[in-house]
N, C-alpha and C positions, 0 to 999 in steps of 0.2 A: 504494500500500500504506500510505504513511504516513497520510492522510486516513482509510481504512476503519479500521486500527489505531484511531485516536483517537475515531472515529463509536463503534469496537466496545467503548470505554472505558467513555463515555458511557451504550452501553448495559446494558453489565453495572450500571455504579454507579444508573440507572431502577431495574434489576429488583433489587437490592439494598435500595434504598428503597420499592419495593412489598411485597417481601418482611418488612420490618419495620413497615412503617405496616397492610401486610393481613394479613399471616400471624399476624406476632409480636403486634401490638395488638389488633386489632380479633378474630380467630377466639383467641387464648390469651390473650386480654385482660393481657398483660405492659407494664406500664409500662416507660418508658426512664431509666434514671438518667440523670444528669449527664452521667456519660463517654460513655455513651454517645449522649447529642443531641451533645456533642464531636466523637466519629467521624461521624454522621451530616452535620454541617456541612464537614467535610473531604471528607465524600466530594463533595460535591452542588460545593463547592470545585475539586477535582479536575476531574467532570464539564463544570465551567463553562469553565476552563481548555480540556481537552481542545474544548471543542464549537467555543470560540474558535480552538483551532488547526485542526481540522478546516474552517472556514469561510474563514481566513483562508491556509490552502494557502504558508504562507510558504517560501522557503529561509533559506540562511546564517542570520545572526544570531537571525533572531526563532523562529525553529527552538530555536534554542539555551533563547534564554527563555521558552520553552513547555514545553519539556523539562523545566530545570531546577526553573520552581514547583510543574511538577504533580511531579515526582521529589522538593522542599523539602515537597511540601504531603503526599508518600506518606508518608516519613520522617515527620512530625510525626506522623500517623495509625499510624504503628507506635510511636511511644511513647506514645500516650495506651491505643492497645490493652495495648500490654505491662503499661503503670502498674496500666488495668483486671484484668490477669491478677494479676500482683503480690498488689492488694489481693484477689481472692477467692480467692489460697492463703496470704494470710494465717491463722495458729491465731485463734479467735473470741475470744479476751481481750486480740488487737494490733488488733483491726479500729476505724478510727475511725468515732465516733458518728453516725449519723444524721442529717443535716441538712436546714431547709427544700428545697422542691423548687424545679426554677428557677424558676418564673413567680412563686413569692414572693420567691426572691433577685431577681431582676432587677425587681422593685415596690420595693423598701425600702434593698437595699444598694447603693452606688456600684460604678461598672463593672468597676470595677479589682478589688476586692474580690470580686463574682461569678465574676470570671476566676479569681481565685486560689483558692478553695473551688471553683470547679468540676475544676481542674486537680489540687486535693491529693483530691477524689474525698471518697465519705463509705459510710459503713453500707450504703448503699442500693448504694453499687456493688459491694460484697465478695456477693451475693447472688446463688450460682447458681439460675437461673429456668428454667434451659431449658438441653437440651443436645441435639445431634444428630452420629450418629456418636462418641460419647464427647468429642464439643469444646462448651464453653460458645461463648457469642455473642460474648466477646475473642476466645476464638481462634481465631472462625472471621473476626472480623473483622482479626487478625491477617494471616492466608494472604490476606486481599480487598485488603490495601491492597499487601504484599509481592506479591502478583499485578499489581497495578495499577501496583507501579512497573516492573516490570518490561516490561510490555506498553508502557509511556512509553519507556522504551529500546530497545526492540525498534522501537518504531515509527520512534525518533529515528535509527536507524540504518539502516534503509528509506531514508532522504528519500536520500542521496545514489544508489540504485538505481533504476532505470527499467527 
């Protein structure tokens, strides 16, 4: 169970990233802000993790720190989503300005600096583009990653059952 749990991570986090690179880009042609190529790299994070634990079928210890990064790496992904909610119910005379998109910060500004402008979010992220079911795309990636940590526990608590 714990192996399919983690294969069934992997899979959700694929059809996650087809659904935004096919659905959301390419047919509603929405760009991604910052935060959210952020989430996006978490997820794909997570799924790496997960595909690692699923291949490597560990018990005891390494069990544990399989659990815990992709569970460290879910938590990170709920506060960039949260941040991303944050900023788009901000009133539109708190929203911050607008800023280069990444492939021109990561050309011109130092690393450190990208990280940090991508993490305080800008203009572009306060912008609902899309909603389904009355949730924007936080907080649907909100419920994705709190799904996902939870499915990391569930699975974690499998391994000792046969």
């Amino acid at each position: 169970m714990y192996r399919i749990l983690n294969l069934s991570i992997v899979g959700i986090v694929i059809a996650s990233m087809l659904f935004a690179l096919y659905y959301l880009e390419a047919i509603l042609l929405l760009e991604p802000c910052p935060l959210c190529m952020v989430d996006r790299g978490i997820l794909v994070a997570i799924a790496i993790v997960c595909f690692v634990a699923f291949v490597h079928n560990a018990n005891g210890i390494m069990r544990w720190v399989y659990t815990s990064v992709a569970t460290l790496l879910g938590l990170l992904g709920v506060g960039v989503a949260a941040r991303h909610i944050w900023l788009q119910g901000l009133p539109p005379d708190q929203v911050p300005e607008c800023g280069p998109d990444l492939s021109y910060m990561l050309d011109v500004f130092p690393l450190g600096d990208v990280i940090k402008r991508i993490f305080t979010g800008s203009g572009q992220c306060a912008e609902v583009s899309w909603t389904f079911l009355g949730m924007t795309i936080p907080q649907q990636t909100l419920l994705l990653f709190i799904g996902l940590i939870i499915l990391v526990i569930v699975a974690h608590m499998q391994s000792g059952k046969r």
